[in-house]
PDB file of N, H, CA, C and O in Angstrom:
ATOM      1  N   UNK A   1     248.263  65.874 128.004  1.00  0.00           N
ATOM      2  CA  UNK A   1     247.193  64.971 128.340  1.00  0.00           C
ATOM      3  C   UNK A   1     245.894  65.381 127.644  1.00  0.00           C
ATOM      4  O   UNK A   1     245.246  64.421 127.226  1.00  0.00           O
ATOM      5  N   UNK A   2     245.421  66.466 127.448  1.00  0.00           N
ATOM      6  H   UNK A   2     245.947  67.246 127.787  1.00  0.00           H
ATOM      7  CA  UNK A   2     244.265  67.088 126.582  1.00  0.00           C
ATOM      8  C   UNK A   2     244.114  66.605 125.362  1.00  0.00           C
ATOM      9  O   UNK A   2     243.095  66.201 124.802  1.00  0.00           O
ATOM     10  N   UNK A   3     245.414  66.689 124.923  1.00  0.00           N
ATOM     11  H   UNK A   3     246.242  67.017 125.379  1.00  0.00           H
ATOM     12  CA  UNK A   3     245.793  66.698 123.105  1.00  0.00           C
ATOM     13  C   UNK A   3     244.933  65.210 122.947  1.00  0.00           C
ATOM     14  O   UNK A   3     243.984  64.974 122.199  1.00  0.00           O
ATOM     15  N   UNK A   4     245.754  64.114 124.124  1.00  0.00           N
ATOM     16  H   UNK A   4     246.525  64.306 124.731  1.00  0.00           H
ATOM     17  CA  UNK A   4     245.636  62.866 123.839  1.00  0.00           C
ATOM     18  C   UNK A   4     244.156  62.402 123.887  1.00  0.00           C
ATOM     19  O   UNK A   4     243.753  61.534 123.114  1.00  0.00           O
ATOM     20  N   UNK A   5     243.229  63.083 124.946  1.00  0.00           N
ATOM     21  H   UNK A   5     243.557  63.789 125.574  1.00  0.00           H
ATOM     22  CA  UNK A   5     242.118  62.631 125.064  1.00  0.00           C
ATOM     23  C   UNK A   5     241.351  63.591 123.866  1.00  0.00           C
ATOM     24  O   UNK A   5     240.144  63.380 123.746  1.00  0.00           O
ATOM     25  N   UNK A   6     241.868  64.475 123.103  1.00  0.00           N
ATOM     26  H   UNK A   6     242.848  64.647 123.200  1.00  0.00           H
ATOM     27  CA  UNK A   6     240.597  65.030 122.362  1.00  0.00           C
ATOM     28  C   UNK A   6     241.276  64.226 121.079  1.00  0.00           C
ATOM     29  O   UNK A   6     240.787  64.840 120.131  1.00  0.00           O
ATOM     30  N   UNK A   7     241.921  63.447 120.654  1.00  0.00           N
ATOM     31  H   UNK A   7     242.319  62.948 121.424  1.00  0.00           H
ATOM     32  CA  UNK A   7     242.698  62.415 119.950  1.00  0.00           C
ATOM     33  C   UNK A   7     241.771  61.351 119.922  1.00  0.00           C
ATOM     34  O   UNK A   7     241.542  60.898 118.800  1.00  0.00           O
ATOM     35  N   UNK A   8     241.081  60.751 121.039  1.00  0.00           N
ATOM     36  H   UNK A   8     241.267  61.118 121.951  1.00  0.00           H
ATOM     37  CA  UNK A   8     240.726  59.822 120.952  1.00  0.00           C
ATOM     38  C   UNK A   8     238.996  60.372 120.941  1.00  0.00           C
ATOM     39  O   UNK A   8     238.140  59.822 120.248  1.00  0.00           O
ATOM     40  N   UNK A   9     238.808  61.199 121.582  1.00  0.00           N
ATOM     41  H   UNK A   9     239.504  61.645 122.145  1.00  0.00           H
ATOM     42  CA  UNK A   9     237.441  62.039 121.123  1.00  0.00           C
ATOM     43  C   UNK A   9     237.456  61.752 119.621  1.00  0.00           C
ATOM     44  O   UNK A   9     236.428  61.197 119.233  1.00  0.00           O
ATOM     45  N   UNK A  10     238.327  61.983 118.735  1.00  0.00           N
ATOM     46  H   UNK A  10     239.162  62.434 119.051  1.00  0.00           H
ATOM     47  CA  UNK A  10     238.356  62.431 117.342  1.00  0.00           C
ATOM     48  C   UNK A  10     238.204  61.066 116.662  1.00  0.00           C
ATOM     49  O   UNK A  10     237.457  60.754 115.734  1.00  0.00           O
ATOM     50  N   UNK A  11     239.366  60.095 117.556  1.00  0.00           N
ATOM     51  H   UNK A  11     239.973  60.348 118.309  1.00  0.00           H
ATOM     52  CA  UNK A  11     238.897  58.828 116.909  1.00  0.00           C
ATOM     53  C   UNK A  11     237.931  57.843 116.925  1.00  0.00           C
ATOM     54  O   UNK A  11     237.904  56.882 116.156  1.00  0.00           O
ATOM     55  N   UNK A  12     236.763  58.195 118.218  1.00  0.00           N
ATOM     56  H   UNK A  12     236.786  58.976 118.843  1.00  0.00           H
ATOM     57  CA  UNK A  12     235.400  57.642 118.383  1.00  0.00           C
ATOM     58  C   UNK A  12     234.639  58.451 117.434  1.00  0.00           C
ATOM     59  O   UNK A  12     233.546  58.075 117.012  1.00  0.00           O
ATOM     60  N   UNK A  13     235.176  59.534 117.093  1.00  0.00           N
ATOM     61  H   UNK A  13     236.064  59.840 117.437  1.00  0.00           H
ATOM     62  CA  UNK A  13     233.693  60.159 116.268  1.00  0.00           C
ATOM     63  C   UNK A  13     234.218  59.601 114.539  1.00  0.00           C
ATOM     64  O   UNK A  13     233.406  59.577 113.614  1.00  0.00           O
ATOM     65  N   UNK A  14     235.658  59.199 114.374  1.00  0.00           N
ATOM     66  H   UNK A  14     236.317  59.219 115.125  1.00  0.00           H
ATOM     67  CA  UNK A  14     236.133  58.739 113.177  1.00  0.00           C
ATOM     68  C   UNK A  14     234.930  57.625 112.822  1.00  0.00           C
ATOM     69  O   UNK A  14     234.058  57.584 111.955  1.00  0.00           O
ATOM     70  N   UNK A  15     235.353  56.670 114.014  1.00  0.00           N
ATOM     71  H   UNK A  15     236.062  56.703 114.718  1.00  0.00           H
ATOM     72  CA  UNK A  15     234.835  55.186 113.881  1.00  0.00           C
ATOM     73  C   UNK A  15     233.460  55.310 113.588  1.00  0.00           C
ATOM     74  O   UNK A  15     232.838  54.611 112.787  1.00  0.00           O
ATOM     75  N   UNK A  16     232.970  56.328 114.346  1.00  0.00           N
ATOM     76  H   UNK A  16     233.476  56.895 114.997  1.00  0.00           H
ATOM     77  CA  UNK A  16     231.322  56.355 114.339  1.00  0.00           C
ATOM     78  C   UNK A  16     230.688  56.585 112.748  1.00  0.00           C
ATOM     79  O   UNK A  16     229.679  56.099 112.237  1.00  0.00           O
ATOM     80  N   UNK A  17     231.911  57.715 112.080  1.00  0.00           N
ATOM     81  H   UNK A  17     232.731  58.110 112.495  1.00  0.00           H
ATOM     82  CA  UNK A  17     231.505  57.904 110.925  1.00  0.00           C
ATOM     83  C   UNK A  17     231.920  56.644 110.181  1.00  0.00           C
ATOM     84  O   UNK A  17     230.912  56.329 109.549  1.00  0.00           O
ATOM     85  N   UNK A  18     232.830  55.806 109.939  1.00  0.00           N
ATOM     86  H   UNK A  18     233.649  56.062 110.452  1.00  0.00           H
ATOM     87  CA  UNK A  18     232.949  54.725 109.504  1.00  0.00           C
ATOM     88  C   UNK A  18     232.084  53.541 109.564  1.00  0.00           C
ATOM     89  O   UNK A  18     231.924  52.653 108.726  1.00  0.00           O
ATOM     90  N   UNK A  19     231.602  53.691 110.628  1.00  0.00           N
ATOM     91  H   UNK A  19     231.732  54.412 111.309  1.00  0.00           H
ATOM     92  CA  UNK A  19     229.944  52.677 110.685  1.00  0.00           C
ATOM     93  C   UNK A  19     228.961  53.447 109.870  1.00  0.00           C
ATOM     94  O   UNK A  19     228.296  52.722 109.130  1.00  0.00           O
ATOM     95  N   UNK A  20     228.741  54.477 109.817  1.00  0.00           N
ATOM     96  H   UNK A  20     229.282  55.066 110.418  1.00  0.00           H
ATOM     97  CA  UNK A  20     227.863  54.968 109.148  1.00  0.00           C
ATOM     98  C   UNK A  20     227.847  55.029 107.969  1.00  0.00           C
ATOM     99  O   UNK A  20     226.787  54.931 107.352  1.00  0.00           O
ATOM    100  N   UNK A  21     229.495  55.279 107.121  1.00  0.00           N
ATOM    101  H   UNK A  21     230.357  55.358 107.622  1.00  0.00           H
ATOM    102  CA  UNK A  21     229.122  54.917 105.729  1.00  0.00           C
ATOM    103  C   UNK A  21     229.450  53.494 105.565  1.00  0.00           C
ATOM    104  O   UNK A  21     229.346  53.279 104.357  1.00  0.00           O
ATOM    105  N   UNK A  22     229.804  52.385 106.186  1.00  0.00           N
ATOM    106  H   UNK A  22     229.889  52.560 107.167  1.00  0.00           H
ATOM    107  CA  UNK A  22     229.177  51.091 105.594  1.00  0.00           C
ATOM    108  C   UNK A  22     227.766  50.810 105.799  1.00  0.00           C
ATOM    109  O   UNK A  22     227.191  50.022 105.049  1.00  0.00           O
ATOM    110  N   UNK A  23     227.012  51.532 106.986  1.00  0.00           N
ATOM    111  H   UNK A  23     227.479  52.173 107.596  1.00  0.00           H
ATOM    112  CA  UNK A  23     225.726  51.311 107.110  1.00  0.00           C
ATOM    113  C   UNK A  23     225.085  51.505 105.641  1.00  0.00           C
ATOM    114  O   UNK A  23     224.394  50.662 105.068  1.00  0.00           O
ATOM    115  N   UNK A  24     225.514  53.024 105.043  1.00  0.00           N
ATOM    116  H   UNK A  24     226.075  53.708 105.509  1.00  0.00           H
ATOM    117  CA  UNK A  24     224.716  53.697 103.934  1.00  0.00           C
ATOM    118  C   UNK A  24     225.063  52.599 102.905  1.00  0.00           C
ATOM    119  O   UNK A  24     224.186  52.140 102.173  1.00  0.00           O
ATOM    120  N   UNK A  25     226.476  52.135 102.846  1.00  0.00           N
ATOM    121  H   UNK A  25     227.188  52.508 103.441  1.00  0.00           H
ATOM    122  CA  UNK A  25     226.770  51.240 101.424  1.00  0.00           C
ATOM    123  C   UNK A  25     226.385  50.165 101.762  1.00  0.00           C
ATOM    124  O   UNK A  25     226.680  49.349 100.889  1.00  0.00           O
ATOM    125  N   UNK A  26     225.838  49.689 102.634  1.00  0.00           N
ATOM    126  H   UNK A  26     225.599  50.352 103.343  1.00  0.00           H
ATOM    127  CA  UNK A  26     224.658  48.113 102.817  1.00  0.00           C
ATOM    128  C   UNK A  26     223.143  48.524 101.566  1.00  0.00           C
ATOM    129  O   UNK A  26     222.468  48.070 100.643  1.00  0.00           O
ATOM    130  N   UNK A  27     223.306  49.428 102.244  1.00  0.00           N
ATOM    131  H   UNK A  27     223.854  49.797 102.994  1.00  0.00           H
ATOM    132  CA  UNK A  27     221.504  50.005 101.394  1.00  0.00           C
ATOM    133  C   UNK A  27     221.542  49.299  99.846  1.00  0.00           C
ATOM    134  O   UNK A  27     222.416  49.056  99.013  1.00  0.00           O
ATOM    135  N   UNK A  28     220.344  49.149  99.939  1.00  0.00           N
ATOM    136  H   UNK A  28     219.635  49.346 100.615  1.00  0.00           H
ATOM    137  CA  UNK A  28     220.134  48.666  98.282  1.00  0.00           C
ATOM    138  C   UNK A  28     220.457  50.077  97.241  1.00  0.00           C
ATOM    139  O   UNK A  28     221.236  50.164  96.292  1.00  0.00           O
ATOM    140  N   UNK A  29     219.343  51.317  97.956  1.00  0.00           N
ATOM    141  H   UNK A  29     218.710  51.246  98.727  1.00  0.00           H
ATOM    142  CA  UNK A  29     219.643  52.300  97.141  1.00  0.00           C
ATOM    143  C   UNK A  29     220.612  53.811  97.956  1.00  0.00           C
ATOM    144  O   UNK A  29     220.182  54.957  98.087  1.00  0.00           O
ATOM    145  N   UNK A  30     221.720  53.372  98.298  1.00  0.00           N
ATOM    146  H   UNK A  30     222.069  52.441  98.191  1.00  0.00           H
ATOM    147  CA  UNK A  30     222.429  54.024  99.082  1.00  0.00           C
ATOM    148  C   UNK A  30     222.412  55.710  98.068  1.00  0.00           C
ATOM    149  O   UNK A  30     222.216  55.952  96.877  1.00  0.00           O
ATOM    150  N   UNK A  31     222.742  56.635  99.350  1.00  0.00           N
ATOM    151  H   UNK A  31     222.901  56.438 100.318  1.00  0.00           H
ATOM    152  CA  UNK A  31     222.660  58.340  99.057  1.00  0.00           C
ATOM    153  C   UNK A  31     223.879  58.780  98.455  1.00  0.00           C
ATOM    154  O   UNK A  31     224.359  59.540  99.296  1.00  0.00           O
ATOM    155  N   UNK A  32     224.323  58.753  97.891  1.00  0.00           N
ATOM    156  H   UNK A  32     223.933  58.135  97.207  1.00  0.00           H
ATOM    157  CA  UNK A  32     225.359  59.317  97.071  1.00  0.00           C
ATOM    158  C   UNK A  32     226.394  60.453  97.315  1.00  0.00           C
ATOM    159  O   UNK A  32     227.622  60.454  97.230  1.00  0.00           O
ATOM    160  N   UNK A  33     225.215  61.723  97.748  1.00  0.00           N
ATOM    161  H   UNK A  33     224.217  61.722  97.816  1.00  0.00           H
ATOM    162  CA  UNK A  33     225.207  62.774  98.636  1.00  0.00           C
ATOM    163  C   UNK A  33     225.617  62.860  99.945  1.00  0.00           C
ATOM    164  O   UNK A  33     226.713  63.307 100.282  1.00  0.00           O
ATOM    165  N   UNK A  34     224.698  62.409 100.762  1.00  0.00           N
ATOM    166  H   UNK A  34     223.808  62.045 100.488  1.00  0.00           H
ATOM    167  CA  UNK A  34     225.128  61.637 101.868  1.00  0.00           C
ATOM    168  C   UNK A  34     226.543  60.736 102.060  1.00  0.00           C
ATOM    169  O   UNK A  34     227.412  60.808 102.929  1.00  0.00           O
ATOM    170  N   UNK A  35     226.442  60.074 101.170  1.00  0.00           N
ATOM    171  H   UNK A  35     225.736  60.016 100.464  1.00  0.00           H
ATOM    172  CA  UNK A  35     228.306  59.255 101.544  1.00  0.00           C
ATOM    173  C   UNK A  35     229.425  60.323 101.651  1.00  0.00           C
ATOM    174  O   UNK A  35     230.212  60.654 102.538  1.00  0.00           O
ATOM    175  N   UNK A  36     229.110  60.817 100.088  1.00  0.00           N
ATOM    176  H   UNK A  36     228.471  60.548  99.368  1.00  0.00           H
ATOM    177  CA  UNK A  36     230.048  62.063 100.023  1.00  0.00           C
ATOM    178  C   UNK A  36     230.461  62.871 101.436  1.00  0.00           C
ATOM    179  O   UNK A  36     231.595  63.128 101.840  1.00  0.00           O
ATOM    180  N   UNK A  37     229.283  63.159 101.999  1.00  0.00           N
ATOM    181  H   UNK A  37     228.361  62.951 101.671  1.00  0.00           H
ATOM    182  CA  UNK A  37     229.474  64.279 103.467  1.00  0.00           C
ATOM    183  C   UNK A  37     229.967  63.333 104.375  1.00  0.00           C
ATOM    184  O   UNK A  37     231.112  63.442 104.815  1.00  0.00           O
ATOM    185  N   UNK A  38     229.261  62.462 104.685  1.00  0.00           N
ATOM    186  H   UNK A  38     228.331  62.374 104.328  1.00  0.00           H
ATOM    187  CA  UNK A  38     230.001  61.686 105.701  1.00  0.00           C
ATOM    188  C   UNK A  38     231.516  61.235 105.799  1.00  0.00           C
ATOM    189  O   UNK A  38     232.190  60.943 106.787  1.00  0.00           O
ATOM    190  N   UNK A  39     231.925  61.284 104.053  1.00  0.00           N
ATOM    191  H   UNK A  39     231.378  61.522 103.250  1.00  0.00           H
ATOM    192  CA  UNK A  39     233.400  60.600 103.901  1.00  0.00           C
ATOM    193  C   UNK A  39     234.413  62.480 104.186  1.00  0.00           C
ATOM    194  O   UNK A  39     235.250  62.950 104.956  1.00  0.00           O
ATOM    195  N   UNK A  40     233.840  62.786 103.350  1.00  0.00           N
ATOM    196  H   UNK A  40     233.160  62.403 102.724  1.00  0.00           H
ATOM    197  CA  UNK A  40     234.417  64.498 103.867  1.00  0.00           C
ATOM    198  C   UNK A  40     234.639  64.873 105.210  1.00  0.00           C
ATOM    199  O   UNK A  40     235.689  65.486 105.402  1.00  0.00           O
ATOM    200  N   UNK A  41     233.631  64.577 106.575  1.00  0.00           N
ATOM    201  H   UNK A  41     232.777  64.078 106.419  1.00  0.00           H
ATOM    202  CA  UNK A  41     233.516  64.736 107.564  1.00  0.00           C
ATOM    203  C   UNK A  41     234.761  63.713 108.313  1.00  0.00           C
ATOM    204  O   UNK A  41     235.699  64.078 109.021  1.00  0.00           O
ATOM    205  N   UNK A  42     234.482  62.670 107.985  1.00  0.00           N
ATOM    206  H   UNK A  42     233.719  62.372 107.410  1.00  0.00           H
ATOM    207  CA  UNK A  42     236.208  61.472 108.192  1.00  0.00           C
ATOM    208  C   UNK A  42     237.406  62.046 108.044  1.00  0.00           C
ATOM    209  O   UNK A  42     238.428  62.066 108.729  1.00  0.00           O
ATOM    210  N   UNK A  43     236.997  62.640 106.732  1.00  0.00           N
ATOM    211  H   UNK A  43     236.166  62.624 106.176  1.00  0.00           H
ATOM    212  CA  UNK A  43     238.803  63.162 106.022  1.00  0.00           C
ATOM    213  C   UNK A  43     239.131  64.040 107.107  1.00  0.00           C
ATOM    214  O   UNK A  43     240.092  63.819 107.844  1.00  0.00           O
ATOM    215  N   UNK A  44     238.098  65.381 107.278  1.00  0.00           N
ATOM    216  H   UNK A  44     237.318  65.560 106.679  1.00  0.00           H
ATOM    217  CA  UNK A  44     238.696  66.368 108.484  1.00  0.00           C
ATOM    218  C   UNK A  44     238.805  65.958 109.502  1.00  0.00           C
ATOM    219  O   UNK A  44     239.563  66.492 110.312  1.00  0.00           O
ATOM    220  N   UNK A  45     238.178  65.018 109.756  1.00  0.00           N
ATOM    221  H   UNK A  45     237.563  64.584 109.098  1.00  0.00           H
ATOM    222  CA  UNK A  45     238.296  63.963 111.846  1.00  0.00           C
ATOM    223  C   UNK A  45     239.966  63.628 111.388  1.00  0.00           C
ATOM    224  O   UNK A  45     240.881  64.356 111.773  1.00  0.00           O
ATOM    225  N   UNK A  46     240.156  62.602 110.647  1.00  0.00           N
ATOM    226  H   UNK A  46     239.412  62.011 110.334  1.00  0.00           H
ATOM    227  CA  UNK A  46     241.436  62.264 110.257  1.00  0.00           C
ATOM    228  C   UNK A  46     242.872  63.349 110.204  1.00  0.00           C
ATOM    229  O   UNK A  46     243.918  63.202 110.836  1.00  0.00           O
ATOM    230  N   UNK A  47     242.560  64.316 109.356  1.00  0.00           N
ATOM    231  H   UNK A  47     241.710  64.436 108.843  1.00  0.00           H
ATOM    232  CA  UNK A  47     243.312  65.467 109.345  1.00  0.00           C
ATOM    233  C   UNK A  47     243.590  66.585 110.928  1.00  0.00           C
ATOM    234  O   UNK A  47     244.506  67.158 111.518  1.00  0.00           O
ATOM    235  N   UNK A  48     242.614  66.441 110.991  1.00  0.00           N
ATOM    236  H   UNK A  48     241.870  65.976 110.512  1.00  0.00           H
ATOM    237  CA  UNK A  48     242.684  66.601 112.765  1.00  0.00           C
ATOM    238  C   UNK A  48     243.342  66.103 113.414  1.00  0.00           C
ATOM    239  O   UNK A  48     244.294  66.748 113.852  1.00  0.00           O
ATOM    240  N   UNK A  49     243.162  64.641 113.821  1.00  0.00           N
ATOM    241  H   UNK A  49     242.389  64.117 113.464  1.00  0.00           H
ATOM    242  CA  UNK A  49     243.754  63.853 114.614  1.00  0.00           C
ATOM    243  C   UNK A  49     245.045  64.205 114.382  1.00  0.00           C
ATOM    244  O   UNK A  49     245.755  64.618 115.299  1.00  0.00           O
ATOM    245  N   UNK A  50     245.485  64.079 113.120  1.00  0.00           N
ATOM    246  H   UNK A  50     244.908  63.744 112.375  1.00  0.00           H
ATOM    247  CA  UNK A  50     247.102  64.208 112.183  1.00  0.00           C
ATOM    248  C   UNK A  50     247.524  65.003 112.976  1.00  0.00           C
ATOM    249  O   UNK A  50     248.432  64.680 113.741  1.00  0.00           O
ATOM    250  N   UNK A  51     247.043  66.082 112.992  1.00  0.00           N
ATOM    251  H   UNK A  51     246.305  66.344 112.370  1.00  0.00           H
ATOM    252  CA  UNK A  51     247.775  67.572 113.302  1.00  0.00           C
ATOM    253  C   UNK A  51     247.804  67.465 114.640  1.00  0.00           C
ATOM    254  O   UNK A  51     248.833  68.032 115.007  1.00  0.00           O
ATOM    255  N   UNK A  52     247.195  67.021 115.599  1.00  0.00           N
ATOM    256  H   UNK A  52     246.359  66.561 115.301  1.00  0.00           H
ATOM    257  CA  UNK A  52     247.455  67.383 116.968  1.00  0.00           C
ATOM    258  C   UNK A  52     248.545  66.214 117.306  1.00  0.00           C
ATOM    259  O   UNK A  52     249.411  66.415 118.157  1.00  0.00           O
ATOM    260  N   UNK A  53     248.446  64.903 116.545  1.00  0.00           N
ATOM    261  H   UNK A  53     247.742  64.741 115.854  1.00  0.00           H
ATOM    262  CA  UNK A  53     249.261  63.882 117.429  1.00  0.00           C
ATOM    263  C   UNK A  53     250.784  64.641 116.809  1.00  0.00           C
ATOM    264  O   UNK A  53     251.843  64.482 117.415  1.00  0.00           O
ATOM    265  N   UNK A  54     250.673  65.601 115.319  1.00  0.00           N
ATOM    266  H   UNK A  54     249.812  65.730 114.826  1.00  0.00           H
ATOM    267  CA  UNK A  54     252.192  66.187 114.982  1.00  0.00           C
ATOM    268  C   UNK A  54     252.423  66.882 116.316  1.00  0.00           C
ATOM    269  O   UNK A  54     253.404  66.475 116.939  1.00  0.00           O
ATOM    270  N   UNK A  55     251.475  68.164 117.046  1.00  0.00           N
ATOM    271  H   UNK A  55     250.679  68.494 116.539  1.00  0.00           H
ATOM    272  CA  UNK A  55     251.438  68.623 118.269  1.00  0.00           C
ATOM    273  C   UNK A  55     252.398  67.992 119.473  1.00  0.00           C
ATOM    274  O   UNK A  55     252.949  68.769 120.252  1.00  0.00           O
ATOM    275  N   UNK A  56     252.557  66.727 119.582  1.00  0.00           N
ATOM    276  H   UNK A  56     252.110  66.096 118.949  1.00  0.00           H
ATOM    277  CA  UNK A  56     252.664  65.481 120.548  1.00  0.00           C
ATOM    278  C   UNK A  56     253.997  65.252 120.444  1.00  0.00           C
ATOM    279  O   UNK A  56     254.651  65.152 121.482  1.00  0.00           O
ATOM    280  N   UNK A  57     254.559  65.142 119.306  1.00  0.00           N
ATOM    281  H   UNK A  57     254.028  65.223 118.463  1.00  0.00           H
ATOM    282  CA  UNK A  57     255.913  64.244 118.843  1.00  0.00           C
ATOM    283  C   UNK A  57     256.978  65.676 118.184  1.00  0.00           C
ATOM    284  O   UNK A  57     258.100  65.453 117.728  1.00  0.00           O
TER     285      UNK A  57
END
């Protein structure tokens, strides 16, 4: 039951970062830098999630 709720912990903070870099790629002069970290920060939320739902099954 832990696994599952820090699963979905992982996937509200996914989504959150996913609003945030379409927020940045709305910008006229969007951060480059910034996308980069934010999309990096996804990949490990993602890779995370991976590994615990392997945990599960």
């Amino acid at each position: 039951m832990a696994l599952e709720a820090r699963i979905r912990e992982l996937g509200s903070r996914h989504q959150a970062l996913e609003t945030q870099i379409q927020d940045e790629l709305s910008r006229p002069a969007s951060d480059d830098i910034k996308l980069k970290e934010l999309k990096r920060q996804k990949l490990r939320l993602k890779e995370e999630m991976e590994a615990l739902r392997g945990q599960i099954h």
